[in-house]
N, C-alpha and C positions, 0 to 999 in steps of 0.2 A: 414467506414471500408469496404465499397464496392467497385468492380468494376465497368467498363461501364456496365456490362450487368447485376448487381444490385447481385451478387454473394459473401460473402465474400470471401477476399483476403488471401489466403494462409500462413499469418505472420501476427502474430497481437502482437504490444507491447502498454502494458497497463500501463502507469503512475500513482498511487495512491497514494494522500497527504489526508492519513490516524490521527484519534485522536491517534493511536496506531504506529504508524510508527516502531516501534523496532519488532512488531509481528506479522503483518496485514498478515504478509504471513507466518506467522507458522500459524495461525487457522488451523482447519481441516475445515472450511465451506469455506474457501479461497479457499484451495486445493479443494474440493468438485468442488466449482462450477466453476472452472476451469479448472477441467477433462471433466465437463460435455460441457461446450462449445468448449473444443477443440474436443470430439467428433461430436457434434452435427453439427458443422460447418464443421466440415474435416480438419482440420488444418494443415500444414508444421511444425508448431513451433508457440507456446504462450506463452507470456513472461510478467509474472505482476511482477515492482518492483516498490519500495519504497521510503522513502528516511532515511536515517540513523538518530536518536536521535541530532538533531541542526540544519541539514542539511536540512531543508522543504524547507527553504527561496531559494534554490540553486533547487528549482522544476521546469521544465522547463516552467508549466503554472504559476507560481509564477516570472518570468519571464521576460513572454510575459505579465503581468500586470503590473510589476512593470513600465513602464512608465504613466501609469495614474496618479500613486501615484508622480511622478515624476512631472505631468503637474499640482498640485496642489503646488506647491514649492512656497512659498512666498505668496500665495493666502491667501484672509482674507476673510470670511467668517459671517457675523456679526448676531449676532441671532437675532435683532430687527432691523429688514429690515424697518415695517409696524410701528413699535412700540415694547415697551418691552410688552411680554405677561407672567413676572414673578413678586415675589414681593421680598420684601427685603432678606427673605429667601430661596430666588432659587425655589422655587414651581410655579405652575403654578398656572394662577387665569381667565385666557383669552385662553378658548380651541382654541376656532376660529381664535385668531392670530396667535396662535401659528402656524395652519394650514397654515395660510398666510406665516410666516414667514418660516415654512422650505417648504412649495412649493417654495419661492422665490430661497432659497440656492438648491432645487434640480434645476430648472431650470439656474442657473449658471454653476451645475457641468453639466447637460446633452449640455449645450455650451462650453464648454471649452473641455471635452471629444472627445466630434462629431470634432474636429479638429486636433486630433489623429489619428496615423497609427498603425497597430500592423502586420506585416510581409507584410505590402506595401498594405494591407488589410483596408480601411477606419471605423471606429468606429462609432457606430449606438447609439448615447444616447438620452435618452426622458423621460421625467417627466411624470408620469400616477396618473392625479388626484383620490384619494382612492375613493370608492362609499359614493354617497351624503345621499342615502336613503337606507331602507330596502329593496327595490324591485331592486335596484340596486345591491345588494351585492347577492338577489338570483340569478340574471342574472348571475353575476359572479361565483356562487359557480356550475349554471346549464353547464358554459360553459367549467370551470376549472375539471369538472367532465367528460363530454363530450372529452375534448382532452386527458384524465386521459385515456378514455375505448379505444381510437384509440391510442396511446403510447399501450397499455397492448396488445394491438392485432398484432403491429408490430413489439414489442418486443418478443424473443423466451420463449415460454412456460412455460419453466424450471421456470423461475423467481418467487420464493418464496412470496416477497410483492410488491404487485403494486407499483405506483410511488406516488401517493400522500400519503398514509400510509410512503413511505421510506421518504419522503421528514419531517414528520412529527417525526420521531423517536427522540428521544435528548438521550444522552450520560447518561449513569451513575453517580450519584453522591453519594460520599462515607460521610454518613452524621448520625450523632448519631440520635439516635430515628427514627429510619423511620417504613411504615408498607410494606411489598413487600408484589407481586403476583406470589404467586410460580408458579411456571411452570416448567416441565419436562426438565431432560436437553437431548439436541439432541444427537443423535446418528448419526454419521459417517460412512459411511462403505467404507472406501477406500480398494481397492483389492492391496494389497503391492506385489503381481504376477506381477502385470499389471506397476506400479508403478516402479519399481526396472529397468525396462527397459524406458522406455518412461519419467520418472520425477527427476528434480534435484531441492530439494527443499533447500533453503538455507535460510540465516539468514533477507536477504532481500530483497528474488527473489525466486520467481517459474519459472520452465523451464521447459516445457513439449515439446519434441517433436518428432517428428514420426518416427518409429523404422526403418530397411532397408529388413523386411521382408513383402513381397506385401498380403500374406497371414493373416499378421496379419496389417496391416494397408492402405492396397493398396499403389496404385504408388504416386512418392512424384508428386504434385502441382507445384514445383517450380523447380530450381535450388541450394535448401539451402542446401543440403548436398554437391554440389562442393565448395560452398566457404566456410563450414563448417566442414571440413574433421570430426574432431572429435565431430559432432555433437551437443553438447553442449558448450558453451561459456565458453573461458577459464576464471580461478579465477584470479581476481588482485592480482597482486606482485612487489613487489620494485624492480626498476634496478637499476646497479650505472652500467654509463657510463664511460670508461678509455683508455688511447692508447690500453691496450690488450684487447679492444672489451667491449662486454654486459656480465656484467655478473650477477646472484642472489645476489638483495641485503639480509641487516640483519633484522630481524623482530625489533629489536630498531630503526630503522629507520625510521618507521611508526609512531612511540610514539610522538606527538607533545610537550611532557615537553622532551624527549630527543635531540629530530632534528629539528629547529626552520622551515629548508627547507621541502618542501614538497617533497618527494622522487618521482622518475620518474618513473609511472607505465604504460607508453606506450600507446597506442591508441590501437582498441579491435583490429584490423587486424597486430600491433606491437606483441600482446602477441599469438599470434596464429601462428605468426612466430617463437615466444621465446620458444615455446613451450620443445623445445630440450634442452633448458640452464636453464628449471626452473623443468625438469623431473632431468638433471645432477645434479642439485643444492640441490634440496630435497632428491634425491633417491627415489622418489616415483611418481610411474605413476598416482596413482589413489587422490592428491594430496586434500584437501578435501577443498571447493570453499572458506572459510570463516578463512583460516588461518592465513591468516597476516590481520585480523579484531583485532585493538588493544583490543576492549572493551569485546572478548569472549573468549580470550585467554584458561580462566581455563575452560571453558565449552566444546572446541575441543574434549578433549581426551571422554567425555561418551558421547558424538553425534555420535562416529564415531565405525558402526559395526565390530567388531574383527574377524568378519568370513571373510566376502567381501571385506570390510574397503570404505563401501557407507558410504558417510556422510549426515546424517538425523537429525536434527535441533528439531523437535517433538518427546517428549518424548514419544508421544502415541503410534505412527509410529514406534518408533524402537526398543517398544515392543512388538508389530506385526510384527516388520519385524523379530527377533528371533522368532517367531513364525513359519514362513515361513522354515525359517530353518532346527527349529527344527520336522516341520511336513517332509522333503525333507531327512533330516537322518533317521528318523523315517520308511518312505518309504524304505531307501535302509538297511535296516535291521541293524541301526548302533546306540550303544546305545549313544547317544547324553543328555549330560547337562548343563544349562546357569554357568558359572562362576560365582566367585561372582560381576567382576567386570560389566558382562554384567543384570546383575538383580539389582543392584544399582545405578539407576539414578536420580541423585543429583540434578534433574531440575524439576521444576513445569511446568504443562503445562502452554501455555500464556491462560492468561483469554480475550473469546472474550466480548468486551462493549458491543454488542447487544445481547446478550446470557444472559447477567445478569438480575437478575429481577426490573422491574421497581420501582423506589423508589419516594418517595412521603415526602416532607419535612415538619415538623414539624412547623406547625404553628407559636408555642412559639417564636421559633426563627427568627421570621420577614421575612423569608426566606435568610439570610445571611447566606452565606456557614463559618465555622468556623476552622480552623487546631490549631494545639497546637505543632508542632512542626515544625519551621520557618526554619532550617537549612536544612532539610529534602525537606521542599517546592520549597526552591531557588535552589535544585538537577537540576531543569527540565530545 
């Protein structure tokens, strides 16, 4: 993310293949720490998105891997290379082969790999025999510590947990009988002043970027406001193509049990052009990013503030952001009060996985995770 002269680059877009993908970027610790490195660095524009509920496999580092998985096609792989090291019941009974045995299959795939390209880029694979001994495994744990404290020093400060603690976190499990470690829940303090100008946060994308006042953010870095007139990134929308031109498609269009075809939503520098035929088509300039998203359809109308008509995705946030409001009428001597429709919001926050408290499974149950409702499960 740096230049030649070792400076970050004035645009940074951040791809995350999230356990959460629907919410990764409503947290408020997402936003959080995303304000904070685009101050800290100086940013033009930072852009962390997602990828929608199916959609991971369509990641673009999910990818640029997929031919590995590719160069294993037909490959047979045999567990008793050396010898079987199981018995009749599939258990083991031979540690030591085993070891043999799957050193053999890593050093196949680390050959078959190293013969791979990934963007004209050559493939580095290598088998790394595990430590033999005790004193071997301290070498390793003194040197894995060692690169741990140089990572943490050239990484930016801000950062919360070191890298071998983050590497070490595991997911939440929702599991009858557990015992948790309570712990406080965090506190956020996002400035929605600050916010309301500079952030477009959406269903699954953050956009934060730098205002046109030098006073409040100095001179731009780049040239991103001339290819961006309107600053932030227009929202996908459906066109239908016809002799009388482009014009706004229907939101059933988007429905895949409606429209087998994928509707044409242009390329980002098409809808930036369209701009003019998707303001004619809506009637609304301030058009809220996540509209023609089939899956939130009934969520639209209370994300979106009935003063401004910013659309804000966090329920936390856009009862802070009536805050702002109501503090700014307040000010100019006006007696101001929430509606009901703006004091009822019919959304829970997203729960972040790393914010829950650590759970611990119940012996009893051999550690098998267990569900009781099958229809529910196969949702995901």
């Amino acid at each position: 993310a740096r230049n030649h002269i070792g400076n970050i680059k004035p645009i940074m877009i951040m791809s995350v293949d999230s356990l959460e993908p629907k919410d990764y970027t409503r947290f408020p610790k997402t936003l959080m720490s995303a304000i904070n490195k685009f101050k800290t660095y100086n940013l033009d524009a930072l852009f962390i998105i997602t990828q929608a509920p199916g959609q991971t496999a369509f990641n673009v580092v999910e990818r640029r891997l997929a031919t590995l998985s590719q160069d294993l096609t037909g490959l047979v792989l045999p567990h008793d290379y050396f010898g079987t090291h199981l018995n009749v019941s599939g258990l083991t009974v031979d540690a030591e082969m085993e070891k043999q045995n799957f050193k053999a299959t890593g050093e196949v795939l680390a050959e078959v790999w190293s013969m791979d390209l990934i963007d004209h880029h050559p493939v580095v694979a290598q088998y790394i025999d595990p430590p033999t001994s005790i004193d071997d495994m301290i070498i390793l744990i003194d040197t894995q510590s060692t690169i741990d404290m140089i990572i943490d020093e050239i990484c930016d400060e801000e950062e919360e947990i070191s890298l071998h603690l983050r590497i070490k976190q595991t997911r939440s499990i929702p599991y009858p009988n557990l015992t948790t470690d309570t712990k406080p829940k965090p506190i956020y303090n996002i400035d929605e002043y600050w916010c309301a100008t500079h952030v477009f946060q959406t269903q699954y994308t953050i956009q934060i970027i730098r205002c046109t006042k030098t006073e409040c953010c100095g001179p731009w870095r780049s040239n991103y406001i001339q290819v961006f007139p309107h600053r932030f990134l227009p929202p996908p929308v459906p066109f239908d193509r016809s002799s009388a031109g482009v014009r706004l498609a229907e939101l059933e269009s988007s429905y895949a049990n409606i429209n087998s075809l994928s509707p044409y939503y242009g390329t980002l520098f098409q809808r930036i052009q369209f701009h003019g035929i998707v303001i004619y088509g809506t009637n609304n300039s301030l058009l809220p990013f996540d509209s023609y998203c089939p899956s939130i359809q009934t969520k639209i109308h209370s994300r979106v503030c009935s003063i401004c008509k910013q659309y804000i995705p966090s329920p936390t946030r856009l009862r802070n952001h009536y805050k702002v409001h109501q503090q700014r009428y307040a000010s100019n001597c006006i007696d101001y009060k929430f509606n009901k429709d703006e004091e009822l919001i019919d959304e829970p926050d997203p729960i972040d996985p790393n914010e829950m408290p650590l759970y611990q499974i119940n012996p009893s149950h051999s550690g098998v995770f267990l569900f009781s409702d099958m229809i529910e499960w196969l949702k995901s």
